[in-house]
N, C-alpha and C positions, 0 to 999 in steps of 0.2 A: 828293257826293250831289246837292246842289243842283245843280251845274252837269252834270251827266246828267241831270235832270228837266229844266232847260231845253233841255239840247239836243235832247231826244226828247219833248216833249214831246204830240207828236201820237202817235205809237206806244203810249205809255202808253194815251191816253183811247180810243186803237181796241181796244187788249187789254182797257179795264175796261168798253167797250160791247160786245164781241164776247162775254164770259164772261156778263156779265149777260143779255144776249140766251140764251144756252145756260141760261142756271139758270131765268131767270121764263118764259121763251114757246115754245120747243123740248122740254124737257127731255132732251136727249142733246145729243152733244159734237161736232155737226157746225163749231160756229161756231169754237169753241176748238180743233180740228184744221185750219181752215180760215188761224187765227191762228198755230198752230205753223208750218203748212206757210209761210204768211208770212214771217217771222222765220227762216224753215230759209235762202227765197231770199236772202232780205237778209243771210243771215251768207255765203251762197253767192255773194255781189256786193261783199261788204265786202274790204278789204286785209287782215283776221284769216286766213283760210284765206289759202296762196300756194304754190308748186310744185309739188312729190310730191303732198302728201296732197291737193290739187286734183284731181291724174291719179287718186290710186286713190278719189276719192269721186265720181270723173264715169265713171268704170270701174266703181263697182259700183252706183252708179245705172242706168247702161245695161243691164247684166248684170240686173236686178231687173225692168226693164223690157220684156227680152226675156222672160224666163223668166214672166211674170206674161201676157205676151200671149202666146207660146204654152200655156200653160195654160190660158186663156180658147180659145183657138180648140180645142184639144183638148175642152174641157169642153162648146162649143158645138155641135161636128161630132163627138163620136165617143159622147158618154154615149148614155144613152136622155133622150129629152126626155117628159115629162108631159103629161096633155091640156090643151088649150087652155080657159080659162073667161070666158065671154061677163061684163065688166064691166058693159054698163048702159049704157055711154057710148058717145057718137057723137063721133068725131076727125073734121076736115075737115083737110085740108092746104090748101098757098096761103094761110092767112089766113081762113080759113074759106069761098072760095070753091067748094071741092071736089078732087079727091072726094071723098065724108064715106062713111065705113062706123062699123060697129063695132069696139071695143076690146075686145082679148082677153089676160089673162094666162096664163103657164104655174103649172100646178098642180104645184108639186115637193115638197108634201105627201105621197106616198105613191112617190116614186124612192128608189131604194137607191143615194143616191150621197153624197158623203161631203157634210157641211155649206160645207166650201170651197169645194167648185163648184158648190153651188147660190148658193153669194155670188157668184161669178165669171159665173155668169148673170144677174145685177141690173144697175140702173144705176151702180151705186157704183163696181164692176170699171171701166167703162169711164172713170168720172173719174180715179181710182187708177192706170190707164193714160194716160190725158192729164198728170196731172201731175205721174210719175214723167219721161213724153219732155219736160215743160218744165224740169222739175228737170233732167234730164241736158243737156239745152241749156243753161242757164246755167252746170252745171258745167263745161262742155268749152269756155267762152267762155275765151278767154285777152283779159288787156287787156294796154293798150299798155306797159305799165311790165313785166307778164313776158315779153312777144314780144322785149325788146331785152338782154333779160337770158341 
């Protein structure tokens, strides 16, 4: 036990400051999902995982990835979208150069469409897509020790 505490010893104090960030300053589990999805890579990079179940956990990664991103584009292009509501706020692009307008979100308060695609229209969906295609790239990485095997 001791000699797993010194060898990880920096993963440890990222877990007990990610978790603590989530309990005293967030209050939700974005940091601590942020820390699984961590630890998911690194077992995903490690020599623990190796042949088969490499292929079908980069296989159904991909497959999760596809199916998540056609569902967002379906939920995007084919639901009924909500009215648009003037936030208050002025965005400029460039770095605040221009051009600056207003900020609007969609009002999915009062759509009849199911709670999953109104999460699939957030930003969250589109991380959830980002790092599902990073997860599937590391899993379909083959290193040099299985390419001669």
């Amino acid at each position: 036990m001791i000699e797993f505490t010194k060898d990880h010893w920096r993963l440890i104090s990222l877990s007990i400051v990610l978790v603590l960030l989530d309990i005293f300053f967030v209050k939700g589990f974005f940091y601590t999902l942020l820390l699984f999805y961590g630890l998911f890579i690194k077992l995903l990079l490690s020599e623990f995982i190796n042949g088969k179940f490499r292929k079908v956990l980069a296989i159904t990664i991909w497959a999760a990835f596809i199916a998540i991103g056609s569902l967002t584009a379906y939920v995007n292009w084919y639901l009924p979208h909500g009215p648009l509501i003037d936030t208050g706020d002025v965005v400029c692009q460039n770095d605040g150069r221009g051009p600056c307008g207003e900020s609007y979100i969609e009002d999915t308060r009062g759509l009849h469409i199911p709670d999953w695609a109104k999460f699939l229209r957030t930003s969250e969906a589109g991380s959830l897509i980002f790092a599902l295609a990073f997860a599937g790239a590391v899993a379909s990485y083959k290193r040099e020790d299985e390419v001669n095997v």
